[in-house]
C-alpha positions in Angstrom: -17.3 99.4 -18.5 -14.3 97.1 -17.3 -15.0 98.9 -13.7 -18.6 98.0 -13.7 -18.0 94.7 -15.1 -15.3 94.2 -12.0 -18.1 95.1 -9.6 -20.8 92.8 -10.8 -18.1 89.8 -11.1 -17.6 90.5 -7.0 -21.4 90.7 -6.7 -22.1 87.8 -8.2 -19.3 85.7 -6.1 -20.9 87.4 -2.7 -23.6 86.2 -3.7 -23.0 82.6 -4.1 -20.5 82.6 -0.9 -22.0 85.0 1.7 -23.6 82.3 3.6 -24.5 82.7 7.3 -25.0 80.6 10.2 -23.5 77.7 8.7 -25.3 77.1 5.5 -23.6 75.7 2.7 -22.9 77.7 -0.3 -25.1 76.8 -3.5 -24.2 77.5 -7.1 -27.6 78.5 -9.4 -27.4 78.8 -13.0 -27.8 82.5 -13.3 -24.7 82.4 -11.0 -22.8 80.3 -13.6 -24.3 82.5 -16.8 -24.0 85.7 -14.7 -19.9 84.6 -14.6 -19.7 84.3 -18.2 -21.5 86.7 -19.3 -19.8 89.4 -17.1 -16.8 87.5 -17.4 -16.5 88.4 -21.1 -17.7 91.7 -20.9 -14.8 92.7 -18.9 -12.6 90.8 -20.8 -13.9 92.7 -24.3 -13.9 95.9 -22.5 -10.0 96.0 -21.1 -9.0 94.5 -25.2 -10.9 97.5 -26.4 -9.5 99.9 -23.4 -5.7 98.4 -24.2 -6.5 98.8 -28.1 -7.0 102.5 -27.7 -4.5 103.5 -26.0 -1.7 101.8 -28.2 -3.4 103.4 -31.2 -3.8 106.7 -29.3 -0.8 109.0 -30.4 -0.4 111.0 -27.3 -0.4 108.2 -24.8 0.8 109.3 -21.1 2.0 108.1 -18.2 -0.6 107.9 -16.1 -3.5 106.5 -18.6 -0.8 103.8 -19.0 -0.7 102.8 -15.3 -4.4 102.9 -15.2 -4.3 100.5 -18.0 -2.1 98.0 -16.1 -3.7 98.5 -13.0 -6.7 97.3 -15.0 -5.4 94.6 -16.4 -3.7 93.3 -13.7 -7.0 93.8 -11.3 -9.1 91.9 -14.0 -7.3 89.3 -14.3 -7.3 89.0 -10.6 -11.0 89.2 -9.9 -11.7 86.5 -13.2 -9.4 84.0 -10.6 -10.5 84.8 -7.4 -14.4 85.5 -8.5 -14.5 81.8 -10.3 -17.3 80.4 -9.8 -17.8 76.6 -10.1 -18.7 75.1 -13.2 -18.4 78.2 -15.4 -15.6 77.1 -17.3 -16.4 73.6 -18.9 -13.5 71.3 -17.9 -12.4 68.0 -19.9 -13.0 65.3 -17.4 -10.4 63.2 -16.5 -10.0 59.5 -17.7 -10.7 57.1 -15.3 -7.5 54.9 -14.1 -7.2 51.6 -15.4 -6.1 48.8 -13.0 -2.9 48.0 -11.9 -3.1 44.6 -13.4 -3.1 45.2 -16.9 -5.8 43.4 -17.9 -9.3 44.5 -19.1 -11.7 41.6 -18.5 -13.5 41.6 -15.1 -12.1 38.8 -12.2 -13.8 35.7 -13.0 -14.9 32.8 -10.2 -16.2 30.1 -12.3 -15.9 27.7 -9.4 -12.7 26.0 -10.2 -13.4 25.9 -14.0 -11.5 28.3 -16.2 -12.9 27.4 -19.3 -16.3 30.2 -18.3 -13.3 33.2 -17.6 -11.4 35.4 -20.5 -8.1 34.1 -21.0 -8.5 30.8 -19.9 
């Protein structure tokens, strides 16, 4: 399932970025919910594949380098398949003024009694 879940992650970025003759690339919603909905499939499906075969008693060699490989390869395409605006962000705060002070400039005309502070 993590295979399959690998493929449609790459689908879904071809889709969004396979643009020709100069187009711009749009993002639609099914492309974001496609993303997290495959997203965490593949992550679910490489926990359950890596649970097994720890709790498996006869684990070999190469079913452990498969599992890696997996691993490694998922966590690959989830970075390199993002697609923007699938993974809700904080927002950072705005900067604040160099001048330290929080009240707007004020031209009153020559009369400081109208502006904060005087």
């Amino acid at each position: 399932m993590a295979v399959v879940a690998i493929g449609n992650l790459m689908s879904n970025w071809l889709d969004v970025y396979l643009v020709f003759f100069g187009e711009q690339p749009q993002v639609m919603p099914s492309n974001v919910a496609s993303y997290r909905v495959w997203a965490t499939i593949m992550v679910l499906a490489l926990v359950a594949g890596v649970l097994a075969h720890l709790l498996n008693r006869r684990r070999r060699l190469p079913g452990t380098v498969w599992q890696a490989l997996l691993l490694v390869g998922g966590a690959a395409i989830l970075v390199l398949c993002y697609i923007p605006g699938a993974v809700d962000l904080p927002e950072p705060e705005p900067e604040r003024e160099q001048g330290g002070y929080g009240a707007p400039p004020c031209y009153s005309g020559g009369d400081n009694d109208e502006c904060v502070g005087g």
